[in-house]
C-alpha positions as semicolon CSV with decimal commas, in nm:
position;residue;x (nm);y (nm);z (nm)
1;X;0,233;3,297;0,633
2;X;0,158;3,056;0,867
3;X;0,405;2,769;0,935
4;X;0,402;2,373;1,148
5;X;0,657;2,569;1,331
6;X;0,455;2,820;1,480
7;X;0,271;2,550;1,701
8;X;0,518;2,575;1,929
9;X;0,434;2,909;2,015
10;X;0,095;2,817;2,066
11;X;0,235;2,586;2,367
12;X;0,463;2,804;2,529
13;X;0,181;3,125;2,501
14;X;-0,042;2,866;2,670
15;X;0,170;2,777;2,932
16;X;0,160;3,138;3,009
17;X;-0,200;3,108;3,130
18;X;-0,077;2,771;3,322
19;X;-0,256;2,584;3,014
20;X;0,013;2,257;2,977
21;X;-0,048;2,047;2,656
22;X;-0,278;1,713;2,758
23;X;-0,069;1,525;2,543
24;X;0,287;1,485;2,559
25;X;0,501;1,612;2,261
26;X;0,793;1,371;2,297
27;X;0,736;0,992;2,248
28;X;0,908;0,813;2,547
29;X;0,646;1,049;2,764
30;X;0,383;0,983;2,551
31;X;0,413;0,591;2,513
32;X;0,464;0,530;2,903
33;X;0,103;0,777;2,928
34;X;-0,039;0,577;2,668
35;X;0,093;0,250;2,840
36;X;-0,093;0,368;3,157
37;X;-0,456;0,443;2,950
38;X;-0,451;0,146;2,698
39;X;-0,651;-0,166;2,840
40;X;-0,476;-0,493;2,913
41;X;-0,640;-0,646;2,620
42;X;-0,500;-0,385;2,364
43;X;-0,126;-0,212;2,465
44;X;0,048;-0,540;2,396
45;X;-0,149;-0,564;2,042
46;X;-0,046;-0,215;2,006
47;X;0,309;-0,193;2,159
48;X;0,445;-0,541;2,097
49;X;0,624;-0,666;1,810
50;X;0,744;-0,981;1,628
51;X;1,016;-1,253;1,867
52;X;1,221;-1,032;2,107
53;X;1,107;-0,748;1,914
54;X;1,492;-0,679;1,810
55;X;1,375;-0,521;1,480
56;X;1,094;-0,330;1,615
57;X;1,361;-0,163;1,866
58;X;1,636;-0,147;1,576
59;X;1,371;0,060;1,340
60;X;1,327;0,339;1,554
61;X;1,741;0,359;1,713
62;X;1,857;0,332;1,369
63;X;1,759;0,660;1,272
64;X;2,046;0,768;1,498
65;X;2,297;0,613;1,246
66;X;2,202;0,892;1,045
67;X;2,309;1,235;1,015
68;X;2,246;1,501;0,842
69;X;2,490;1,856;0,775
70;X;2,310;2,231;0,835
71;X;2,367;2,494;0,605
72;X;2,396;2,843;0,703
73;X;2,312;3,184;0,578
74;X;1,986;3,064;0,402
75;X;1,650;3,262;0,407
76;X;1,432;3,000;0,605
77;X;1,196;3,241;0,675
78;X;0,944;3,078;0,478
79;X;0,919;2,652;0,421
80;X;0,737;2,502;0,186
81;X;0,681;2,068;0,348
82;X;0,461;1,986;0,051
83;X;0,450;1,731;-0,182
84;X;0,331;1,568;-0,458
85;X;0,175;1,179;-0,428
86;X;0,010;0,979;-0,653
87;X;-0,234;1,293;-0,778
88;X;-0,268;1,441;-0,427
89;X;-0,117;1,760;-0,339
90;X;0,000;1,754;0,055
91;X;0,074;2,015;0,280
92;X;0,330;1,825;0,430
93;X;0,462;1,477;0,377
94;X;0,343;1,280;0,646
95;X;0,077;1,013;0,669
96;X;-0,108;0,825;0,883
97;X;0,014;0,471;0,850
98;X;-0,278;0,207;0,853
99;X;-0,323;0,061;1,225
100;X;-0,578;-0,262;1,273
101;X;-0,731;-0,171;1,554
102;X;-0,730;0,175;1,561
103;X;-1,100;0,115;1,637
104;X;-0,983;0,024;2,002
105;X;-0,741;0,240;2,111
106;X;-1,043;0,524;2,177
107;X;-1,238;0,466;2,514
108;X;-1,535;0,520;2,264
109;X;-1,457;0,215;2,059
110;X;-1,467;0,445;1,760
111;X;-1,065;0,474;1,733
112;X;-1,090;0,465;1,352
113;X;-1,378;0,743;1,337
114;X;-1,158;0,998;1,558
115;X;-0,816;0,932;1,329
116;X;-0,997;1,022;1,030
117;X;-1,098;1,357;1,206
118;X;-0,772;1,436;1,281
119;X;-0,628;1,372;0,932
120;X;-0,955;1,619;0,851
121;X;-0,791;1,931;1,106
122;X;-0,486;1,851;1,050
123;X;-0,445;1,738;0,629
124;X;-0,262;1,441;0,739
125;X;-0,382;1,180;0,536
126;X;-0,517;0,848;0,681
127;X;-0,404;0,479;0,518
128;X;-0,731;0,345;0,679
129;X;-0,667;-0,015;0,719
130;X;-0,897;-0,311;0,650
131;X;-0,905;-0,391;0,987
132;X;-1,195;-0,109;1,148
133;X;-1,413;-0,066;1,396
134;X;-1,640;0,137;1,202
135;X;-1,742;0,080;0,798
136;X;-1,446;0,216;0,572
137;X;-1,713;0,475;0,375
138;X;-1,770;0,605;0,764
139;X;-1,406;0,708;0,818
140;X;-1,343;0,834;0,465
141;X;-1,661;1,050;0,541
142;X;-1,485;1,165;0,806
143;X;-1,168;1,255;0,686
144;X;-1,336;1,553;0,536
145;X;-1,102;1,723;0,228
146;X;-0,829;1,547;0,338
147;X;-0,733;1,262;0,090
148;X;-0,655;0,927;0,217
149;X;-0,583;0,568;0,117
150;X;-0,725;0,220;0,184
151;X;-0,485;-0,040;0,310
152;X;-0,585;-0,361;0,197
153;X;-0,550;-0,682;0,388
154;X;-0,655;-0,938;0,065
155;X;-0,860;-1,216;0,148
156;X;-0,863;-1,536;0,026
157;X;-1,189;-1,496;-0,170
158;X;-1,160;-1,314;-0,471
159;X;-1,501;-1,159;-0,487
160;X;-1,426;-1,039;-0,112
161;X;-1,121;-0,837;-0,270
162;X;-1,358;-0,687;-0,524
163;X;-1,578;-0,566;-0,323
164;X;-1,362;-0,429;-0,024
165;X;-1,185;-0,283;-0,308
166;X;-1,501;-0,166;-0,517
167;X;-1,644;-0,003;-0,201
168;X;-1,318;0,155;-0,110
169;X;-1,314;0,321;-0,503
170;X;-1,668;0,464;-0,448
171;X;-1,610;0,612;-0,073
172;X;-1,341;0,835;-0,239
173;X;-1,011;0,669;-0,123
174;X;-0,757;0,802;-0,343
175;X;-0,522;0,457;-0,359
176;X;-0,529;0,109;-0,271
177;X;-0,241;0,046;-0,021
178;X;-0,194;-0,351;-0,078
179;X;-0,010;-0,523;0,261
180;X;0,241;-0,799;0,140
181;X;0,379;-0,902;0,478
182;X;0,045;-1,033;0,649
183;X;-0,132;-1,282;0,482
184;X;-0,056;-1,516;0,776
185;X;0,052;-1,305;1,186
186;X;0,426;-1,296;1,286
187;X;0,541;-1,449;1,633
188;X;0,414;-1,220;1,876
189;X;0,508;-1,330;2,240
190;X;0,310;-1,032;2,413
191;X;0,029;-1,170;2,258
192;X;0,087;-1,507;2,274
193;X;0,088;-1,513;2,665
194;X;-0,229;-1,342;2,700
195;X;-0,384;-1,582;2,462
196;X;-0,542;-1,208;2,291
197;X;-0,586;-1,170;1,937
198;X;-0,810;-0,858;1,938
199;X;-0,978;-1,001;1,574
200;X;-1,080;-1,335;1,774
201;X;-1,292;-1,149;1,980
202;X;-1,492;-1,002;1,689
203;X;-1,319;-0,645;1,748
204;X;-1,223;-0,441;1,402
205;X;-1,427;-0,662;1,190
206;X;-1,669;-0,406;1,070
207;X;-1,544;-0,392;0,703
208;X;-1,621;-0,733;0,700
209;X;-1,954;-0,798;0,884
210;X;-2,059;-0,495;0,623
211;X;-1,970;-0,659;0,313
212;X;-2,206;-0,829;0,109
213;X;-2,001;-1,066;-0,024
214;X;-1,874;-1,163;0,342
215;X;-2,209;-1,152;0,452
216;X;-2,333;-1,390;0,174
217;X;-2,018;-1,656;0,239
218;X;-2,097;-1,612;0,599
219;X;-2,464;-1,688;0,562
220;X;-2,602;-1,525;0,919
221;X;-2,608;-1,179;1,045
222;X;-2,270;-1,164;1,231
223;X;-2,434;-1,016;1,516
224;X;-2,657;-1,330;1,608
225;X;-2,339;-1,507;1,677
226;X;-2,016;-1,302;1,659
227;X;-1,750;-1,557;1,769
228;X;-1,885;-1,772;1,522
229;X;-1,837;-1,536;1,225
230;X;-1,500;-1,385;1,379
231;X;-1,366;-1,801;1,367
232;X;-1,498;-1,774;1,039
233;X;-1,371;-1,458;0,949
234;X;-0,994;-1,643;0,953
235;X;-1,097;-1,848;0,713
236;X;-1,119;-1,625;0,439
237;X;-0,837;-1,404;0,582
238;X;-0,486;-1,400;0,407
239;X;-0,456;-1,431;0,021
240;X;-0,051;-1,561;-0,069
241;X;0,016;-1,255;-0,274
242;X;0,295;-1,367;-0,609
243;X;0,393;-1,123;-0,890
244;X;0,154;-1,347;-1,089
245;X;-0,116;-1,136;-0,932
246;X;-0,038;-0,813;-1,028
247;X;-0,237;-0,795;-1,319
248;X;-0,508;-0,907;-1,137
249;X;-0,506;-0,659;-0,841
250;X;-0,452;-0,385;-1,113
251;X;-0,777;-0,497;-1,326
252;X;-1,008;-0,405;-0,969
253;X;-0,981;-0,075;-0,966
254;X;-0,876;0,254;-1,162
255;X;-0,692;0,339;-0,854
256;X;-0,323;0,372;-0,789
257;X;-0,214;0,028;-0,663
258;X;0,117;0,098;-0,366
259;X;0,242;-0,228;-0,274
260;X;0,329;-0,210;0,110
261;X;0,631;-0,407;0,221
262;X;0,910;-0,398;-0,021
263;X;1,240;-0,353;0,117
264;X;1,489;-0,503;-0,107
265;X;1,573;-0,338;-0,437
266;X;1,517;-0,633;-0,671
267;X;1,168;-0,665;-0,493
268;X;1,126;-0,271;-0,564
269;X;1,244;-0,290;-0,923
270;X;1,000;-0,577;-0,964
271;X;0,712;-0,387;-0,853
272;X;0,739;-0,081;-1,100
273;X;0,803;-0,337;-1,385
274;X;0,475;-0,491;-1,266
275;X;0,274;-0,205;-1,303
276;X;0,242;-0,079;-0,948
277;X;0,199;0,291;-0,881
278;X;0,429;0,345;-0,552
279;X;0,629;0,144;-0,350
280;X;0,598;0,124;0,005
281;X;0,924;0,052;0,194
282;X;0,841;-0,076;0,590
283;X;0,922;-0,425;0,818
284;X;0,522;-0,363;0,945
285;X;0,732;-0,192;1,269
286;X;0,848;-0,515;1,327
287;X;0,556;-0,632;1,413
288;X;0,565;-0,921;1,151
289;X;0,918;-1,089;1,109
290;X;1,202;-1,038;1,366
291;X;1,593;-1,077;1,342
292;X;1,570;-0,785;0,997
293;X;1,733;-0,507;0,943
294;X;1,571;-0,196;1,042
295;X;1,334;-0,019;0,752
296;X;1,520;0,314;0,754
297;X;1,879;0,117;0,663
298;X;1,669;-0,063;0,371
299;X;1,485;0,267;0,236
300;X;1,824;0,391;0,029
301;X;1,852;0,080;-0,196
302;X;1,462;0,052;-0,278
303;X;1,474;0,453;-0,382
304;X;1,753;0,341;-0,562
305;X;1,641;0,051;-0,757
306;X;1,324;0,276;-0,851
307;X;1,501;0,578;-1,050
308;X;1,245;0,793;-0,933
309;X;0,991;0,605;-1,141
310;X;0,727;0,603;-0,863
311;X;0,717;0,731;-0,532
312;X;0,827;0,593;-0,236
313;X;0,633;0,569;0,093
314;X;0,803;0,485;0,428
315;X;0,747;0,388;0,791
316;X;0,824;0,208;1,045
317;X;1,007;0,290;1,396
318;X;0,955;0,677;1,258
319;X;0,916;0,848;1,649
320;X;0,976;1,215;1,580
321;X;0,979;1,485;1,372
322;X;1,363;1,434;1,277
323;X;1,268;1,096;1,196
324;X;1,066;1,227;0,917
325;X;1,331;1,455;0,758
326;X;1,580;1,199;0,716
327;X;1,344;0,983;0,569
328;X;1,320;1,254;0,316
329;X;1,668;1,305;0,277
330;X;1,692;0,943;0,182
331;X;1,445;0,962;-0,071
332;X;1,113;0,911;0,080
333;X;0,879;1,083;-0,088
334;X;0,591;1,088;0,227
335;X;0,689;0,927;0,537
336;X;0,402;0,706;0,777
337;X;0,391;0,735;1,172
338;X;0,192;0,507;1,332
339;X;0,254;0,414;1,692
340;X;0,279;0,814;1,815
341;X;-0,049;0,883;1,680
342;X;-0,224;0,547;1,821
343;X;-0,107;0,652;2,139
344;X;-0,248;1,020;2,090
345;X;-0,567;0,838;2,013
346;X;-0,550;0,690;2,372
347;X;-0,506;0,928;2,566
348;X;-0,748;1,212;2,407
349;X;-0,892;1,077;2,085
350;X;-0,899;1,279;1,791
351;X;-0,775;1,552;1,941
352;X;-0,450;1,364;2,104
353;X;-0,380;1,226;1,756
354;X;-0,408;1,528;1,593
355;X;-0,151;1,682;1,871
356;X;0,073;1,461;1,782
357;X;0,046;1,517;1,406
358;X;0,096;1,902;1,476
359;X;0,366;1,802;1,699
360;X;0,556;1,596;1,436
361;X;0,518;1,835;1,139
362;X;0,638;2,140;1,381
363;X;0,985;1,976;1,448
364;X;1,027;1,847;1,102
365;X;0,899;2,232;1,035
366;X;1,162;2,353;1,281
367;X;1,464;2,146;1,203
368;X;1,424;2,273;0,823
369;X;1,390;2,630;0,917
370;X;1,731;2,647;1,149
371;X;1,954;2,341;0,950
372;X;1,904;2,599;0,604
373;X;1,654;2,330;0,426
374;X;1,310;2,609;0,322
375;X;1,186;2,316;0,102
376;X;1,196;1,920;0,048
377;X;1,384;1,961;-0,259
378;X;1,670;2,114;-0,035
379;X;1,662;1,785;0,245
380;X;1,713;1,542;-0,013
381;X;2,000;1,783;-0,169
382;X;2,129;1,804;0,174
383;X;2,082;1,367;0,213
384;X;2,181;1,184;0,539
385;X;2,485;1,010;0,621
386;X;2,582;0,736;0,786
387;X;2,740;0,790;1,137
């Protein structure tokens, strides 16, 4: 049986033959080779976060405050990393958390296209975000078998939300991954001194300029005049999201609803009481609000407050492999990477991303099969403790 783990073999029986992966497999290498084949107008979209970026830094070094204790004399032989989400049976639980401009990152301009084709060879599913270079029914064709979910950015227009959310429901998106954090941008200083707000520019706007509702508010083909209908695109961007709308969001769709964003437990509790299929526990990567405390410090509490009632997704500052498996052992049921696999994306498109995936699920893989943990049931038994 073949296991995540074995793709290490793969490397060092290439290396053999003087074959030397083109894509990093640890992130510091990776980011500073990603850093190097990003364009100006994108890395600091991509790699910067919210103020001094504190709690973007904090999210990914907190994950050292956490250990976890082997056990020995187990059959590991054989893992089993899959799990059970909202009706989808995964090989493994990670995901591809939902990047906005994705659609950039690729020299092609077709970023989103070539993540969905990894999640396809690699049955990592894709949150494809709002925010796309290419038409959301495009990249869920292209996600093949894989299942994946539509992260939605709601707009102030509530026809707009229908029909993002309509046309997201007949693509074949298994769940509607609503974004609480970013109905209005955080401080960003990178971006801020390079006066470069990639959606300005008309860049990841395709969702949009496809829409017929957007295209009747608008009322010209975006293409006649496209920093005219990106200035107006802001306009409609950003619906103030209260609890008040909860029956609302859940009365557009027969989809599972997972409300992105919740990190305190009263906020968590709230959201199963209000009908909402998952919880998903992230800071954005810090991208959005600075001076927090970092994601993987919060995740305990909201599992907590939700009794197991509905899942629990994750991300934020998640870097590695052993980032995903203590996410687990505190209760995550599927944990998001999203930096790592943008970065694949720039260096060798689909097929970086998808090393990177491979890469990610073969430590997690490997750190089961030598710590005495053969399924997920047996990490969260094991948990994580504070250090």
């Amino acid at each position: 049986m073949a296991q995540y783990g074995d793709y290490q073999n793969e490397l060092y029986f290439a290396g053999l033959h003087g074959v030397l992966p083109k894509v990093p497999v640890d992130f510091a290498t990776l980011e500073r080779r990603a850093a190097a084949a990003l364009p100006p107008f994108v890395l600091p979209y991509v790699q910067g976060g919210c103020g001094d970026e504190y709690t973007q830094e904090q999210n990914a070094t907190a994950f050292r405050n956490w250990g976890m204790t082997p056990r020995m004399m187990v059959d590991t032989s054989v893992r089993d990393l899959s799990v059970e989400l909202l009706g989808m049976r995964l090989p493994s639980p990670l995901f591809m958390s939902p990047i906005g401009v994705n659609g950039i990152c690729t020299q092609d301009q077709h970023g989103d296209l070539a993540a969905a084709r990894a999640s396809a060879v690699t049955g990592v599913p894709l949150c494809q975000s709002t925010l796309s270079n290419d038409p959301l029914e495009d990249v869920r064709a292209a996600c093949g078998d894989t299942p994946s979910m539509f992260q939605l950015y709601t707009p102030k227009n509530d026809e707009l939300t229908r029909s993002l959310v309509s046309r997201a429901e007949e693509a074949g998106y298994s769940a509607i991954v609503v974004t609480l954090d970013t109905w209005i941008t955080g401080w960003r200083p990178r971006d801020l001194n390079l006066g470069n707000f990639p959606q300005l520019r008309g860049h990841v706007l395709q969702n949009y300029f496809t829409d017929p509702v957007f295209l009747k508010l608008l009322g010209f083909a975006p293409e006649t005049d496209p920093v005219a209908a990106a200035r107006f695109w802001t306009t409609v961007f950003g619906k103030v999201l209260t609890w008040d709308d909860m029956e609302w969001l859940k009365s557009l769709t027969s989809l599972p609803i997972v409300l992105k964003g919740i990190c305190h437990p009263d906020d968590a509790r709230r959201a199963v009481d209000s009908g909402a299929d998952a919880v998903y526990c992230s800071n954005h990567g810090g991208r959005q609000a600075n001076g927090g405390i970092a994601a993987i410090d919060m995740l305990p509490g909201v599992v907590e407050a939700v009794g197991g009632d509905v899942p629990v997704l994750f991300d934020s500052g998640v870097r590695s492999g052993t980032d995903v498996v203590k996410a687990l052992a505190l209760g995550a049921t599927a944990v998001g990477v999203g930096r790592p696999y943008a970065y694949g994306l720039a260096l060798e498109g689909a097929d970086g991303a998808a090393h990177v995936l491979r890469s990610l699920q073969a430590e997690a893989d490997l750190l089961m099969a030598v710590n005495g943990w053969p399924t997920i049931a047996d990490v969260r038994e094991a948990g994580a403790t504070r250090v």
